[in-house]
Backbone as ProteinMPNN parsed JSONL, in Angstrom:
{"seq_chain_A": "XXXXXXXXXXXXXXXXXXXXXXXXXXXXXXXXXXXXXXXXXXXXXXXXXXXXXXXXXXXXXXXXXXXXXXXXXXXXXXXXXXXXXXXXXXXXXXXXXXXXXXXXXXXXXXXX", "coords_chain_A": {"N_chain_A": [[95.494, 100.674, 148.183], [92.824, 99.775, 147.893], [91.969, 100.645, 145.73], [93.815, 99.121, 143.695], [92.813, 96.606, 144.258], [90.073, 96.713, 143.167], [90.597, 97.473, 140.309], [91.573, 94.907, 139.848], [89.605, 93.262, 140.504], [87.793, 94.145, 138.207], [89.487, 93.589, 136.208], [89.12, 91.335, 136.418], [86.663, 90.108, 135.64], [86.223, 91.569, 133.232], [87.946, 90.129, 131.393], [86.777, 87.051, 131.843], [84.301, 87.715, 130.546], [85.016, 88.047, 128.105], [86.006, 85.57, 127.481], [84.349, 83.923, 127.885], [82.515, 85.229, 125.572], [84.122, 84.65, 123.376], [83.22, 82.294, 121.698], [81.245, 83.474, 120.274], [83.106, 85.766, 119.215], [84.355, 84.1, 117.371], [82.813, 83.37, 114.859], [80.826, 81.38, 112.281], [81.563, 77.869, 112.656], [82.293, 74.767, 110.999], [83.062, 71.582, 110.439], [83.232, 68.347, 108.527], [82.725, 65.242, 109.639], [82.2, 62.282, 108.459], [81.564, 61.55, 105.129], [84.829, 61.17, 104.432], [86.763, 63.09, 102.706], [87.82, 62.452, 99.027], [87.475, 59.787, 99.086], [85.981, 56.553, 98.291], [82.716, 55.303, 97.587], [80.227, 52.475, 96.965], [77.694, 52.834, 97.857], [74.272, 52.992, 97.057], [73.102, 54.903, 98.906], [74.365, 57.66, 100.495], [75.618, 59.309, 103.675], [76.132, 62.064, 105.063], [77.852, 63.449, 107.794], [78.466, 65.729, 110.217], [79.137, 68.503, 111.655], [78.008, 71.844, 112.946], [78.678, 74.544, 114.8], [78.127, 77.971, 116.524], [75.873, 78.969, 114.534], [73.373, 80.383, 112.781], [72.29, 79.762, 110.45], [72.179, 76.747, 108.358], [73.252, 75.539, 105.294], [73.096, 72.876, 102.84], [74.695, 71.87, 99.863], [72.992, 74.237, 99.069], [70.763, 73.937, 99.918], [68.157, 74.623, 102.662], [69.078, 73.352, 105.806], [69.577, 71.561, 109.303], [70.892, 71.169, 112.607], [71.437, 69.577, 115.388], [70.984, 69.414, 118.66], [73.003, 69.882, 119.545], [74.42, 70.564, 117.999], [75.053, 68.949, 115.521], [74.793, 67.835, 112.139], [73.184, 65.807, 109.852], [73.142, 64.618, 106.557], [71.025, 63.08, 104.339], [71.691, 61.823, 100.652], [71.285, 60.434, 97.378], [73.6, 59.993, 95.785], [74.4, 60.656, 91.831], [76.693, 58.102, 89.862], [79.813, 58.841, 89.795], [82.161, 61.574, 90.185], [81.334, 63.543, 93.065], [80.946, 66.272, 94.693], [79.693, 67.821, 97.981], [78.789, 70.627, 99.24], [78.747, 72.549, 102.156], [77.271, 74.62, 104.201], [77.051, 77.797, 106.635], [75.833, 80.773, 108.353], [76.234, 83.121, 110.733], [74.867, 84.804, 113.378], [75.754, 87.364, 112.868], [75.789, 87.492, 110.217], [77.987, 86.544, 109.532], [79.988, 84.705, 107.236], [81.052, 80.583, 106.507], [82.575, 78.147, 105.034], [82.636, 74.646, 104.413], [84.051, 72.009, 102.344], [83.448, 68.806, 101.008], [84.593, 66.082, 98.744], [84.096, 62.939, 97.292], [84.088, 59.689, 95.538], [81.504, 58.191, 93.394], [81.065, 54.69, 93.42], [80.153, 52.198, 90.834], [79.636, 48.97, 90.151], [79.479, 46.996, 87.541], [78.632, 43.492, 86.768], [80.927, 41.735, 84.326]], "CA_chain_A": [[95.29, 99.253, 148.23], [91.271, 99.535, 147.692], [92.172, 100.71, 144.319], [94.227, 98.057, 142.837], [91.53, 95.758, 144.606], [88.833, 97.04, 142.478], [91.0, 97.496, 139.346], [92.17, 93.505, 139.703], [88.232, 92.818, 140.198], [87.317, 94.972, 137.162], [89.891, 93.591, 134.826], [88.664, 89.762, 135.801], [85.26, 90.867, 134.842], [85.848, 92.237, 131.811], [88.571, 88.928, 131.077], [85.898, 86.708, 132.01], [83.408, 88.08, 129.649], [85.597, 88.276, 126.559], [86.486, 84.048, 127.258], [82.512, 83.485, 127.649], [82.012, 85.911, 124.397], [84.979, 83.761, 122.507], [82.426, 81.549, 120.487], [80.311, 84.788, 119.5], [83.614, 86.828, 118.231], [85.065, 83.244, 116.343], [81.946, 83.645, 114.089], [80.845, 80.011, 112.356], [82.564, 76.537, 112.861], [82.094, 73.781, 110.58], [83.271, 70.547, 110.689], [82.551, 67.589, 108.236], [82.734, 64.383, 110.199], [82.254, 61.806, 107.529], [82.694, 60.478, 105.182], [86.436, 61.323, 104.397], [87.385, 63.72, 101.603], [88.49, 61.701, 98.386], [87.038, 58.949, 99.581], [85.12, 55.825, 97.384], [81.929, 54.49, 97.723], [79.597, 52.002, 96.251], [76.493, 52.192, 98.263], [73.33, 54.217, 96.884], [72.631, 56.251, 99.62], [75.68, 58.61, 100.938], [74.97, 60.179, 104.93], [77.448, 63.311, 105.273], [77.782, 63.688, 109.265], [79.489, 66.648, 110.693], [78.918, 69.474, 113.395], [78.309, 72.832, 113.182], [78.642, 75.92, 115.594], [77.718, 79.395, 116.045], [75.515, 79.408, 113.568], [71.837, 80.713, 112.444], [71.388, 79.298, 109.397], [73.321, 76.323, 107.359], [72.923, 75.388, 104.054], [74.106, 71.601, 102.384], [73.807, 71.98, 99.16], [72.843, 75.363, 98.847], [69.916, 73.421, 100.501], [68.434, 74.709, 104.26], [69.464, 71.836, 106.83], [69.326, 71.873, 110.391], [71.238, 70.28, 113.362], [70.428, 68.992, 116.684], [71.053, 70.75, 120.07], [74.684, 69.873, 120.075], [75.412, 71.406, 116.584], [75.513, 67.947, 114.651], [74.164, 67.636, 110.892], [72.528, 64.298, 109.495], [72.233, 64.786, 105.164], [71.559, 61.648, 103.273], [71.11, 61.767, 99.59], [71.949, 59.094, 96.675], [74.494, 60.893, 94.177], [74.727, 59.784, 90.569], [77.877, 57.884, 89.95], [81.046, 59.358, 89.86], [82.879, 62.43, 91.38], [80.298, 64.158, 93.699], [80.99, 67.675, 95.683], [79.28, 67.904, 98.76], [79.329, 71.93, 100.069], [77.729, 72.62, 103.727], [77.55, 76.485, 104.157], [76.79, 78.911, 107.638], [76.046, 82.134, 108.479], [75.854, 83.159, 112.084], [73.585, 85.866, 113.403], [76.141, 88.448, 112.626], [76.142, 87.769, 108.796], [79.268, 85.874, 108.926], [79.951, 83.104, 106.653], [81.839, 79.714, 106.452], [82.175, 76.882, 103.912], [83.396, 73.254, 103.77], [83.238, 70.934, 100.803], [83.947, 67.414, 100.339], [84.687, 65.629, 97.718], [84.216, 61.699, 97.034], [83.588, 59.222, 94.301], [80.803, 57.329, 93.902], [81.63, 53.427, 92.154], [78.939, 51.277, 90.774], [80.338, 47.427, 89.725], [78.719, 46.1, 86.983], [79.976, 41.905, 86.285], [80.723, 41.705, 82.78]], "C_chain_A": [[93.891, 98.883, 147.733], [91.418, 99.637, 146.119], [92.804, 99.933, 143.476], [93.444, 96.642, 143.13], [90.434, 95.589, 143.345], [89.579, 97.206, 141.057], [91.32, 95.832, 138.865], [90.481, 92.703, 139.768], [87.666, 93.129, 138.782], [88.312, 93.888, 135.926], [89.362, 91.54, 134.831], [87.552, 89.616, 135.175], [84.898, 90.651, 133.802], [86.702, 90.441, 131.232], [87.791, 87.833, 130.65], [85.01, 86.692, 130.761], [83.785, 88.003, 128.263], [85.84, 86.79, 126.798], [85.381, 83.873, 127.191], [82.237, 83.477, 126.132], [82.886, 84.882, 123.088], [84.147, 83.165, 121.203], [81.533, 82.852, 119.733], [81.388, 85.335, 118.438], [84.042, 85.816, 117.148], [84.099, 82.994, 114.65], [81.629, 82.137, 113.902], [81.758, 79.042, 112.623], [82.093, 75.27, 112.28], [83.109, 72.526, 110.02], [82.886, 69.101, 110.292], [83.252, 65.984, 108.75], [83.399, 62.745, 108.867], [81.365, 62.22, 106.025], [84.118, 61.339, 104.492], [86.29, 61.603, 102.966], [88.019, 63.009, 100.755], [88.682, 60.563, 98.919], [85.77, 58.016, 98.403], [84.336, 55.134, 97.987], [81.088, 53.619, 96.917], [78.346, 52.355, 96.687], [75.345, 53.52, 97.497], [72.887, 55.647, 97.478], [74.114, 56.509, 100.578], [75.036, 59.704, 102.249], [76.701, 60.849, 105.117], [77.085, 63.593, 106.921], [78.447, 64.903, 109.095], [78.457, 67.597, 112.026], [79.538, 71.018, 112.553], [78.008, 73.828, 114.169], [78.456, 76.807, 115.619], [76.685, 79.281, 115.617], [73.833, 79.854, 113.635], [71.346, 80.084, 111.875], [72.372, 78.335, 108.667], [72.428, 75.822, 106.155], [73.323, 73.665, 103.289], [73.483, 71.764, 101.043], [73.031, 72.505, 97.983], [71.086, 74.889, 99.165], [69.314, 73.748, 102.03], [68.608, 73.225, 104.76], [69.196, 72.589, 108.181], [70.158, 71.002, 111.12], [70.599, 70.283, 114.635], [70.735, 70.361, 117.777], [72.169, 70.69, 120.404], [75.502, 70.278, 118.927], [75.427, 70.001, 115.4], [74.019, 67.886, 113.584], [74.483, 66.353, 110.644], [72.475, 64.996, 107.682], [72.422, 63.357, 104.57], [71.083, 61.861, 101.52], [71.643, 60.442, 98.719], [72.221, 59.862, 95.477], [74.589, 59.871, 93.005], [76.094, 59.281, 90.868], [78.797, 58.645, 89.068], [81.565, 60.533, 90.904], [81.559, 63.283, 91.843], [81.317, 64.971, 94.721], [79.822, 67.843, 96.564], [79.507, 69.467, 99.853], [78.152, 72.525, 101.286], [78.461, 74.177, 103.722], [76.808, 77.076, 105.564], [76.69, 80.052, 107.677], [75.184, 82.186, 109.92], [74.969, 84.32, 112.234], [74.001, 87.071, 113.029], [76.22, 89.122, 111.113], [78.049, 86.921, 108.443], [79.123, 84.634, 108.257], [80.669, 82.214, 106.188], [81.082, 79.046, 105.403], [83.027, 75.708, 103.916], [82.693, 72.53, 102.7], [84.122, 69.893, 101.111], [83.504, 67.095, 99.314], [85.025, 63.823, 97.374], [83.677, 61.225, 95.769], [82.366, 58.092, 94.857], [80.549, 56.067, 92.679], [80.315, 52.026, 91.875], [79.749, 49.637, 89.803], [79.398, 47.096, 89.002], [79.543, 45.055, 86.308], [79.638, 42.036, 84.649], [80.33, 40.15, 82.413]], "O_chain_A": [[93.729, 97.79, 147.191], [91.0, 98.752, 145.372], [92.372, 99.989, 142.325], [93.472, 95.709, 142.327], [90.103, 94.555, 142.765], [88.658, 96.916, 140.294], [91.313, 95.532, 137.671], [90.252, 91.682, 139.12], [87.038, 92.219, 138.241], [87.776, 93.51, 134.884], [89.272, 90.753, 133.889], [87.496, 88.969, 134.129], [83.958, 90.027, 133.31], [85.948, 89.628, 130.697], [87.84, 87.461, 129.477], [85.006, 85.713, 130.015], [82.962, 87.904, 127.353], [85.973, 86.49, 125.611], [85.134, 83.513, 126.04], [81.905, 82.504, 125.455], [82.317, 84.484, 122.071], [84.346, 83.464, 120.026], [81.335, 82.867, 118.518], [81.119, 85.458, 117.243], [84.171, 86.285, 116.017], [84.593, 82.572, 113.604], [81.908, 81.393, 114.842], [82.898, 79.446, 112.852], [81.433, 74.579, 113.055], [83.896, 72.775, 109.107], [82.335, 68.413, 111.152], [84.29, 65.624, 108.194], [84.542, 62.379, 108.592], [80.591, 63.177, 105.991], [83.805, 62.438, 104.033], [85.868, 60.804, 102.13], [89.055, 62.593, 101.275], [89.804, 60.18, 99.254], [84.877, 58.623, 97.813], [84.732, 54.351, 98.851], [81.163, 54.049, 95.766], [77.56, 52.198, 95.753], [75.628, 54.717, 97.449], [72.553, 56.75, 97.045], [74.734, 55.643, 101.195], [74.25, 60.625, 102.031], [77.831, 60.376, 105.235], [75.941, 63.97, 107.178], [78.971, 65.201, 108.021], [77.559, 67.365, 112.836], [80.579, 71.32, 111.97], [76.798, 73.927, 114.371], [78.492, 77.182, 114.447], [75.959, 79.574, 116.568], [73.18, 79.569, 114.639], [70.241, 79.611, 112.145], [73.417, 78.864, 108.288], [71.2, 75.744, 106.115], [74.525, 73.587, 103.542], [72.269, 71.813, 100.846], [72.626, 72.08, 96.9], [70.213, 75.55, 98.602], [69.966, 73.128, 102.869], [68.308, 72.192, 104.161], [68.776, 73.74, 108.308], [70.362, 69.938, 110.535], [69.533, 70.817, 114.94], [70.719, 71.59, 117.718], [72.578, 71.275, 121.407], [76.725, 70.346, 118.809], [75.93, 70.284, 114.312], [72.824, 67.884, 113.881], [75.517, 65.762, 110.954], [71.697, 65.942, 107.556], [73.442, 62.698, 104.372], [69.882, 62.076, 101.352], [72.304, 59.551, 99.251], [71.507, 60.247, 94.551], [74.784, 58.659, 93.096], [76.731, 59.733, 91.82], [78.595, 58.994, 87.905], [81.435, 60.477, 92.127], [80.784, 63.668, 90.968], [82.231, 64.465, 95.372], [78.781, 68.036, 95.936], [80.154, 69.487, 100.9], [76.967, 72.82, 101.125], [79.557, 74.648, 103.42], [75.644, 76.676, 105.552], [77.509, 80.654, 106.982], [74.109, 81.676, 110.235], [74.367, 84.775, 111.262], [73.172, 87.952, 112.803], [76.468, 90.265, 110.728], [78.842, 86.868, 107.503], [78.367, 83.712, 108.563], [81.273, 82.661, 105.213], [79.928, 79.095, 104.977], [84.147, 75.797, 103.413], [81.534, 72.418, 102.302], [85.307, 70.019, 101.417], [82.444, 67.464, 98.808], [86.2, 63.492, 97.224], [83.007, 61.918, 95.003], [82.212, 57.473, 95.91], [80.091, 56.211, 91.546], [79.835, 51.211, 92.663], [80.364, 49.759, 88.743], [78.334, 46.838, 89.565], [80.557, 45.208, 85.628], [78.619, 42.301, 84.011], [80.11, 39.828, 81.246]]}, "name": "protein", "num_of_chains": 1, "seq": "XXXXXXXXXXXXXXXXXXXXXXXXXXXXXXXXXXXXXXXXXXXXXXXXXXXXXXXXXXXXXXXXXXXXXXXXXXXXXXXXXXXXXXXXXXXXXXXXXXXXXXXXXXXXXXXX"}
C-alpha cells in the first residue's frame, strides 16, 4: 500500500513538471495581432501589433525588436505604396525558430 502511495506521488511530480515545462518544450509562439493579412490601408504610418512567447530574441524585419513583459510587440514604420510584407521572426533560448508574415497593401488617393 506504501508503495503505490509513493509511486502515485512520484508520477504527479513528474506530471506536474512536464505541464509547468509545456511552454519551454512548445519552443516559440508568434502571433500577429494587427493589422489583418491582405488588408488595405491609406495612412502613412502602419503599427503591426502582435504577441510573442518563449522567446530570446525576435526580429521584424530581419530588424531586432523587443516586447513588453507580457510578450506584446509595438513596430511602426511608413511603407512605400503598394504591396508591403511584413516578417516578425523568434528564436528561443534553445535555438528554435518561428516565422509569421503579413501581407497588406498600402493605397495613396491622388484627386485627378
Amino acid at each position: 500500500m506504501r508503495r503505490i502511495i509513493l509511486l502515485a506521488l512520484a508520477a504527479a511530480i513528474i506530471g506536474y513538471g512536464l505541464f509547468e515545462a509545456r511552454k519551454l518544450l512548445d519552443g516559440p509562439d508568434i502571433t500577429i495581432v494587427s493589422p489583418a493579412g491582405g488588408s488595405a490601408t491609406s495612412t502613412g504610418v502602419v503599427t503591426i501589433v502582435g504577441m510573442a512567447q518563449n522567446i530570446s530574441f525576435l526580429t521584424i524585419n530581419d530588424a531586432p525588436s523587443y516586447t513588453d513583459e507580457a510578450g506584446i510587440f509595438v513596430y511602426r514604420f511608413s511603407p512605400p505604396a503598394g504591396y508591403t510584407t511584413v516578417t516578425v521572426a523568434a528564436t528561443d533560448r534553445f535555438g528554435r525558430r518561428a516565422s509569421k508574415s503579413i501581407s497588406f497593401s498600402v493605397v495613396t488617393y491622388c484627386p485627378a
